[in-house]
N, CA, C and O of each residue as an XYZ file, in Angstrom:
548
protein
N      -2.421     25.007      1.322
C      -1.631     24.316      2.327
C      -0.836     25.337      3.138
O      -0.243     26.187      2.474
N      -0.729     25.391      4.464
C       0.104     26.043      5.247
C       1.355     25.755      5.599
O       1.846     26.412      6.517
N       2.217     24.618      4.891
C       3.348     24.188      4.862
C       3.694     23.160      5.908
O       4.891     22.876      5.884
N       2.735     22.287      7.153
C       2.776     21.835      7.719
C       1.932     20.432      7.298
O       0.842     20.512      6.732
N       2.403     19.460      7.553
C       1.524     17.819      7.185
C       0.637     17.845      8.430
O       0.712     18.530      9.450
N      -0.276     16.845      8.028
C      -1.243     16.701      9.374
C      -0.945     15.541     10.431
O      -1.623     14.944     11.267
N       0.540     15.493      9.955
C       0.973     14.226     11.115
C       1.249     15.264     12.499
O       1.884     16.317     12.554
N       0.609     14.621     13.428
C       1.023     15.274     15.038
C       2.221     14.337     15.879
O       2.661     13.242     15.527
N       2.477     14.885     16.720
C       3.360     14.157     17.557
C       2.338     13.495     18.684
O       1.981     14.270     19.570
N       1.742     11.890     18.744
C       0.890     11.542     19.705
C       1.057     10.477     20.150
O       1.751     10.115     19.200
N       1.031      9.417     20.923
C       1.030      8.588     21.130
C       1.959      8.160     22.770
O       2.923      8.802     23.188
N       1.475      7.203     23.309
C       2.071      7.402     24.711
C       3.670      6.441     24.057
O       4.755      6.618     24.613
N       3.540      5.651     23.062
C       4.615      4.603     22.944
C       5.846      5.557     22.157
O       6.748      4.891     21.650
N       5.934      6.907     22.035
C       6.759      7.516     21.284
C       7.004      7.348     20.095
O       8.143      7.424     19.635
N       5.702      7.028     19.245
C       5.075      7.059     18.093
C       5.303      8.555     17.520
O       5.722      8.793     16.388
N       5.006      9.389     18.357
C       4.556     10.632     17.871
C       6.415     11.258     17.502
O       6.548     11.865     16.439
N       7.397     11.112     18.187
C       8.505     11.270     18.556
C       9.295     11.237     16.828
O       9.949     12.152     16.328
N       8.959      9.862     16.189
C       9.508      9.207     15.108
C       8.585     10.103     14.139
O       9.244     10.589     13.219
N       7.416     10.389     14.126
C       6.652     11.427     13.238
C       7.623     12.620     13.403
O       8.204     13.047     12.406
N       7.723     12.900     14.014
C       8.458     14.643     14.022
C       9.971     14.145     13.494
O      10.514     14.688     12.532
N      10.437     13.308     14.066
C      11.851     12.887     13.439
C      11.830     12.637     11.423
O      12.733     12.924     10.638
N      10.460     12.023     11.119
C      10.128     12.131      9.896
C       9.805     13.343      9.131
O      10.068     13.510      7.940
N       9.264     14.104      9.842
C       8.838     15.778      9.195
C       9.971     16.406      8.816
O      10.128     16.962      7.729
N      11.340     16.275     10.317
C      12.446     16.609      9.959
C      13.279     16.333      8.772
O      14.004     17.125      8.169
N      13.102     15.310      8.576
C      13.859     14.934      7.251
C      13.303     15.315      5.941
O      13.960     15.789      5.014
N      11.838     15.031      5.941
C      11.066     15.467      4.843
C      10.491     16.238      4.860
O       9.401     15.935      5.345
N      10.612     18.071      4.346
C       9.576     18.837      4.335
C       7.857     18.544      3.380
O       7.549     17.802      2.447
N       7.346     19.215      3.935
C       5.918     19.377      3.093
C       5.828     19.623      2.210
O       5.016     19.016      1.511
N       6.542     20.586      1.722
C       6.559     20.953      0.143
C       7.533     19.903     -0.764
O       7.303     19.638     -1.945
N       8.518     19.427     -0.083
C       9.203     18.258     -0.645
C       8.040     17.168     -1.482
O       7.907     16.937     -2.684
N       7.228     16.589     -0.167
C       5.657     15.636     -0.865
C       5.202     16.459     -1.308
O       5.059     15.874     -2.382
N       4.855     17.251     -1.465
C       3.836     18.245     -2.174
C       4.507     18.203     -4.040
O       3.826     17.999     -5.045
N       5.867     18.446     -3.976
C       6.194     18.747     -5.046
C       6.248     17.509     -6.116
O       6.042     17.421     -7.327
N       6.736     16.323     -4.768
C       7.040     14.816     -5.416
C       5.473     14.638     -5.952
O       5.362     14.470     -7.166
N       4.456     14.656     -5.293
C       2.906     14.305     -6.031
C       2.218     15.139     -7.237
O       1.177     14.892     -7.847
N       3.277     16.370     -7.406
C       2.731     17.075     -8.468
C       3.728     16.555     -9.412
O       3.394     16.151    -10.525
N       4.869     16.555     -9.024
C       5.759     16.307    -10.595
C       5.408     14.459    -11.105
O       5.563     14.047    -12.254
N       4.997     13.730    -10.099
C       4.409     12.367    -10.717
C       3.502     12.222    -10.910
O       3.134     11.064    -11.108
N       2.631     13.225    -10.969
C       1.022     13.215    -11.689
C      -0.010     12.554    -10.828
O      -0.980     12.041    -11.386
N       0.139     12.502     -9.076
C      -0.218     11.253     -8.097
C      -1.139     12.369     -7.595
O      -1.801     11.846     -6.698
N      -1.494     13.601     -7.727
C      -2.351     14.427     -7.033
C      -3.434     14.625     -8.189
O      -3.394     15.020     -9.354
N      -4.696     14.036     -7.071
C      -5.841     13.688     -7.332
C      -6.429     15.214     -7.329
O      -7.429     15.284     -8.044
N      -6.070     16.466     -6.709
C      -6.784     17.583     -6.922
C      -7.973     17.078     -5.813
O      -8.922     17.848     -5.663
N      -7.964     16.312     -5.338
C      -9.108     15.888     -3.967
C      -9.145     16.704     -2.798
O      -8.418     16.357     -1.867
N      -9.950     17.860     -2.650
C      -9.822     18.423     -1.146
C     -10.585     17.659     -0.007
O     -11.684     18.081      0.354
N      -9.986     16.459      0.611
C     -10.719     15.926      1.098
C      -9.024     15.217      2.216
O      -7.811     15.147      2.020
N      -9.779     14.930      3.088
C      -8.320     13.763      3.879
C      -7.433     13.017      3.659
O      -6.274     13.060      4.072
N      -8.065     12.085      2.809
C      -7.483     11.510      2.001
C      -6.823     12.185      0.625
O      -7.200     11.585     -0.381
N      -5.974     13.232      0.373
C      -5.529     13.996     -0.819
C      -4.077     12.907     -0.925
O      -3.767     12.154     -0.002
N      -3.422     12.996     -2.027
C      -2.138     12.372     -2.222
C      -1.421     12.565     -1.316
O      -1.024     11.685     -0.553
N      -1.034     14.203     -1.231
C      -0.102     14.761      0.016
C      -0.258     13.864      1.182
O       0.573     12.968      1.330
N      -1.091     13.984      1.910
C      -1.076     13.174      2.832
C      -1.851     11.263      3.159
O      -2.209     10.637      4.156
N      -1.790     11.024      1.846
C      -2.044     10.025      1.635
C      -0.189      9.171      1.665
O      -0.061      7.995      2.005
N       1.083     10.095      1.230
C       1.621      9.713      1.201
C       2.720      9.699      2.175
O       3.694      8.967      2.346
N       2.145     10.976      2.887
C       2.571     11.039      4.876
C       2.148      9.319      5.172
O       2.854      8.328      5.357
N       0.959      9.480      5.125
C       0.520      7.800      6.134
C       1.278      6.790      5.258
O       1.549      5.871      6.032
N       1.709      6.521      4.170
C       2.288      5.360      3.623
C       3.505      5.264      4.143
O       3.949      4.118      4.060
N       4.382      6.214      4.769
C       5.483      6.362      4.985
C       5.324      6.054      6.539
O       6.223      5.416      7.087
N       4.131      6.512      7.334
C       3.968      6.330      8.676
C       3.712      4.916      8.956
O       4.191      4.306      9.912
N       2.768      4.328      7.883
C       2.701      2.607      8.329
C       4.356      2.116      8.332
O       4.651      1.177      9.070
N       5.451      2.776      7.481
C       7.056      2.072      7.583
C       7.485      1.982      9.221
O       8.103      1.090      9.801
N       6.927      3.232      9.740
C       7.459      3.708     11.138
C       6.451      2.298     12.611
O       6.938      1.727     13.587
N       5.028      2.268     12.049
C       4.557      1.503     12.701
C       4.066      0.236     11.934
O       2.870     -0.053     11.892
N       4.754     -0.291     11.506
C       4.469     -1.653     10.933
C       3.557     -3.436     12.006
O       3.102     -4.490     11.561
N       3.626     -3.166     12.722
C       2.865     -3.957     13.775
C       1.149     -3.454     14.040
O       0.345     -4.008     14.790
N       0.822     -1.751     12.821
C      -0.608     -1.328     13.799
C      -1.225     -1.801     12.424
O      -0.634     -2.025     11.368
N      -2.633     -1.899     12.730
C      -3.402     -2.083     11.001
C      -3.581     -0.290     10.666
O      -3.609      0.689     11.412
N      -3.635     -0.387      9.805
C      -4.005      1.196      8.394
C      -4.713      1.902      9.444
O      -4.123      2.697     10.176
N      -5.734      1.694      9.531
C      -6.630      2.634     10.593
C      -5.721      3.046     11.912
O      -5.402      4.233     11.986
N      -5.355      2.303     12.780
C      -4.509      2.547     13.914
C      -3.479      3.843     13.360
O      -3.520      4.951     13.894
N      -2.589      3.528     12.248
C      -2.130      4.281     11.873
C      -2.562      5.939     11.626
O      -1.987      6.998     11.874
N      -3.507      5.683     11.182
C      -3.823      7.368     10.198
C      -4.880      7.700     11.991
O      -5.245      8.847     12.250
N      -5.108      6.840     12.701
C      -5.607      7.609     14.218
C      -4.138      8.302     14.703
O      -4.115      9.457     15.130
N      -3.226      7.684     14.619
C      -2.599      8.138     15.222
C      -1.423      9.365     14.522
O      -0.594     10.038     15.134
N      -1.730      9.339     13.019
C      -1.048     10.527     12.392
C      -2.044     12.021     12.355
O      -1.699     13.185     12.155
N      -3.054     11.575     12.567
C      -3.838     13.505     12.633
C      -3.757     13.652     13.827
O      -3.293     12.964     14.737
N      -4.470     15.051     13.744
C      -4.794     15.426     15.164
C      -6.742     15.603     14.463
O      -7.314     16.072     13.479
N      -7.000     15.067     15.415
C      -8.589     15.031     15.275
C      -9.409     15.987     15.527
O      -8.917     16.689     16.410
N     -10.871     16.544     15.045
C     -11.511     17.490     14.846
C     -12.728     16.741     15.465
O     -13.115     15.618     15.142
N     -13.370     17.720     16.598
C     -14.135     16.765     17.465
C     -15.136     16.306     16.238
O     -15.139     16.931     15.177
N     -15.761     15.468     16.405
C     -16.724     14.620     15.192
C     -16.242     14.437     14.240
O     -16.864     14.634     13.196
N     -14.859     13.959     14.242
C     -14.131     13.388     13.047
C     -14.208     12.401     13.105
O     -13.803     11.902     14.155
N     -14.886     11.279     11.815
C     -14.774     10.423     11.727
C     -13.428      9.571     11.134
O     -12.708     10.145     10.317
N     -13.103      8.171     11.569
C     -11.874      7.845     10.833
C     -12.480      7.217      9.472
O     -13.621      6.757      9.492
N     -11.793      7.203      8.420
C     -11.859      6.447      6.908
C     -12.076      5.035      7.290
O     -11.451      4.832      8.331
N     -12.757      3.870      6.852
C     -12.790      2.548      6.343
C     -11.075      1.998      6.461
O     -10.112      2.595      6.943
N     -11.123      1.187      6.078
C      -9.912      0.664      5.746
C      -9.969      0.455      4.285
O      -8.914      0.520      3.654
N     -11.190      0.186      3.614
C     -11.516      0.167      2.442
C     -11.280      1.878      1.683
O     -10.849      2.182      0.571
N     -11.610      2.459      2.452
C     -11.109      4.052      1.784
C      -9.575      4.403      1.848
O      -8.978      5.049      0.988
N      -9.053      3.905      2.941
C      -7.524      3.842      3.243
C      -6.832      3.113      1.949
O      -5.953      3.556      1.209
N      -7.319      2.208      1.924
C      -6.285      1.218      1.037
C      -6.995      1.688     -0.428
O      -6.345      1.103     -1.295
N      -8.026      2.477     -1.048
C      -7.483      3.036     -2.417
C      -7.525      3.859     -2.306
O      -8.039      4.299     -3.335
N      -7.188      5.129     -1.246
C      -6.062      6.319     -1.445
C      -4.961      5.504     -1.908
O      -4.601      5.508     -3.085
N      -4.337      4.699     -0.865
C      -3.020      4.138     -1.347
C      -2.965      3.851     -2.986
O      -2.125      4.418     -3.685
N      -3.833      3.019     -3.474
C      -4.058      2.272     -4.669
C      -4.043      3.517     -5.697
O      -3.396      3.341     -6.729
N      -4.633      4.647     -5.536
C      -4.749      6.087     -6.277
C      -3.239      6.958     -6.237
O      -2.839      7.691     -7.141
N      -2.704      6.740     -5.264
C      -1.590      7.336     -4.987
C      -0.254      6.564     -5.792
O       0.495      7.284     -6.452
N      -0.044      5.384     -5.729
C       0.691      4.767     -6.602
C       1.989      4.489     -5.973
O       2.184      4.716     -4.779
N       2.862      4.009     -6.744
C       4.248      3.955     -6.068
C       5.456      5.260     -6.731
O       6.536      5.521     -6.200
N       5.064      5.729     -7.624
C       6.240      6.603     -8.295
C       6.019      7.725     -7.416
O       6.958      8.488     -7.644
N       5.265      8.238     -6.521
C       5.836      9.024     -5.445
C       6.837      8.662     -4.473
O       7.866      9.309     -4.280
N       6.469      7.494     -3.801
C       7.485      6.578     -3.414
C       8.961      6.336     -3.545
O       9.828      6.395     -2.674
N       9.067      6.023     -4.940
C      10.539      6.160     -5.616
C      11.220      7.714     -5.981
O      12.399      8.013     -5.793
N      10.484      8.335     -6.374
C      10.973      9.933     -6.440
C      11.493      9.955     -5.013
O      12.651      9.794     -4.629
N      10.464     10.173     -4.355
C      10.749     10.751     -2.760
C      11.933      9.813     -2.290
O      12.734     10.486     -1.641
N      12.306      8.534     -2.392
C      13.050      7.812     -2.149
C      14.648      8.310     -2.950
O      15.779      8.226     -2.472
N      14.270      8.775     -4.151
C      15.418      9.515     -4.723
C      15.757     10.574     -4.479
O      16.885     10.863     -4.878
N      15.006     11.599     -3.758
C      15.683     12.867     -3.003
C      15.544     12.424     -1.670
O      14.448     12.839     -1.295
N      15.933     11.979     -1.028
C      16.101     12.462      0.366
C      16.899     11.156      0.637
O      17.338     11.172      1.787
N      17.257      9.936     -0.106
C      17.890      9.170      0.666
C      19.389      9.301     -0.112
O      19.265      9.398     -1.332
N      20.192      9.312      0.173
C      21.956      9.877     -0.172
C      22.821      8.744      0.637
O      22.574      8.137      1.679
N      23.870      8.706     -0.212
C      24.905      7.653      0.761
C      25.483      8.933      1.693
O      25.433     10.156      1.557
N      26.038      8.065      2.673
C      26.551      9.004      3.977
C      28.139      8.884      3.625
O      28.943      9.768      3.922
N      28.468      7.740      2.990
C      29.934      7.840      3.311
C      30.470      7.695      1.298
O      30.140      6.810      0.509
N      31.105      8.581      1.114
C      31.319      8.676     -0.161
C      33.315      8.162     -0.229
O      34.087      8.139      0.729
N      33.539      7.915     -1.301
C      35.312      7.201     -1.340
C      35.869      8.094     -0.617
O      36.734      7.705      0.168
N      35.615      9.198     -0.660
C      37.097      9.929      0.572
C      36.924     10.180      1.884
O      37.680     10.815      2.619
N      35.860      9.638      2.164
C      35.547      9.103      3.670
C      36.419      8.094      4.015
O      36.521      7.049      3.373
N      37.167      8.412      5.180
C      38.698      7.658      5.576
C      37.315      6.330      6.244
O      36.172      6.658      6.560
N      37.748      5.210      6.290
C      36.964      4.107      7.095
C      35.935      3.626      6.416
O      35.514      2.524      6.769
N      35.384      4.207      5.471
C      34.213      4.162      5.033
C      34.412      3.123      3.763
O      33.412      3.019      3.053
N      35.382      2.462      3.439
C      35.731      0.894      2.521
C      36.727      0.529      3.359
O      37.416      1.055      4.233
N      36.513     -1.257      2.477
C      37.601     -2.155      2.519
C      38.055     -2.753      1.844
O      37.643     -3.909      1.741
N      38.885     -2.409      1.217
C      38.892     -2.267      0.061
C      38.555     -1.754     -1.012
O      38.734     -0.564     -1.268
N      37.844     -2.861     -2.044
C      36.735     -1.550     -2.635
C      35.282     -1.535     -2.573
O      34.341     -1.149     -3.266
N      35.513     -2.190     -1.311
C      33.870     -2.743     -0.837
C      33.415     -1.497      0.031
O      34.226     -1.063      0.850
N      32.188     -0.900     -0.089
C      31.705     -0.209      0.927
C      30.924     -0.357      1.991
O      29.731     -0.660      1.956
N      31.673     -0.115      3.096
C      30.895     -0.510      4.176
C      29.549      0.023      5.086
O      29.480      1.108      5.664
N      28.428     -1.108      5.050
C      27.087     -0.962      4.884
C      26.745     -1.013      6.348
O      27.207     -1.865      7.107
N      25.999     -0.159      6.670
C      25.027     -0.774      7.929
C      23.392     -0.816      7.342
O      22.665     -0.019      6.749
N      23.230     -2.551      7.986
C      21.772     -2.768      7.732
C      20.694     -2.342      9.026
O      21.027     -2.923     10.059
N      19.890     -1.755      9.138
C      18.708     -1.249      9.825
C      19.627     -0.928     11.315
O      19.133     -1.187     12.412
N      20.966     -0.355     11.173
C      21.454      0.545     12.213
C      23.138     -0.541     12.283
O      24.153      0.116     12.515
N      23.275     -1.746     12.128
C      23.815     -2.635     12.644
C      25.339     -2.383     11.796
O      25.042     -2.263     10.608
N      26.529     -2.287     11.938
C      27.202     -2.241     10.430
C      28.062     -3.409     10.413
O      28.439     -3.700     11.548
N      28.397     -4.002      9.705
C      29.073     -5.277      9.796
C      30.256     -4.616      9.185
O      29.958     -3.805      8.308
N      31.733     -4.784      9.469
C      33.169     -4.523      9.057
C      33.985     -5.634      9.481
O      35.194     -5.636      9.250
């Protein structure tokens, strides 16, 4: 691996925009390490490998309106006579890949932002949440 995922920045709808905003947060070796320490790497040198089996699971979160295929077109960058996967090959990478990459990776990289000595950040002793950007106080 050269330390880079095979997600590109593409798409005219600024699809590609939210991929790079995702790379940012999550390095490569981050998935790389999460699929070796949960036993989710198949040792497959092929497109479909865990590593980036678990780029696209995270990319369908970003485009939830495209089907599987739409998706993984729009996370590579293509090799002329590249064919795309089935949807049937798509969906058991997923099925091979599992969810305990998922939850690991979900346990390093997601952190509360506002901890008790954050002035504003309760009310009491309630902490105050924003849901999908929105925060209610």
């Amino acid at each position: 691996m050269d330390g880079r995922s095979d997600l590109q920045a593409v798409g005219a709808e600024r699809f590609g925009d939210r991929l790079v905003g995702l790379e940012s947060c999550i390095s490569s070796e981050l998935m790389e390490q999460v699929v070796r320490e949960t036993g989710a790497g198949s040792g497959r040198k092929c497109r479909l490998n865990s590593s980036f089996t678990l780029w696209l699971v995270l990319a369908m979160g970003l485009l939830t309106d495209v089907p599987i295929r739409g998706v993984y077109r729009r996370s590579r960058c293509f090799q002329e006579g590249e064919k795309i996967p089935t949807r049937a090959a798509l969906c058991k990478a997923r099925q091979r890949l599992g969810i305990k990459p998922l939850l690991l990776l979900f346990r390093r990289v997601v952190t509360l932002v506002c901890r008790p000595e954050v002035a504003g950040g309760f009310y009491a002793s309630w902490r105050l949440m924003g849901i999908d950007g929105v925060s209610f106080t």
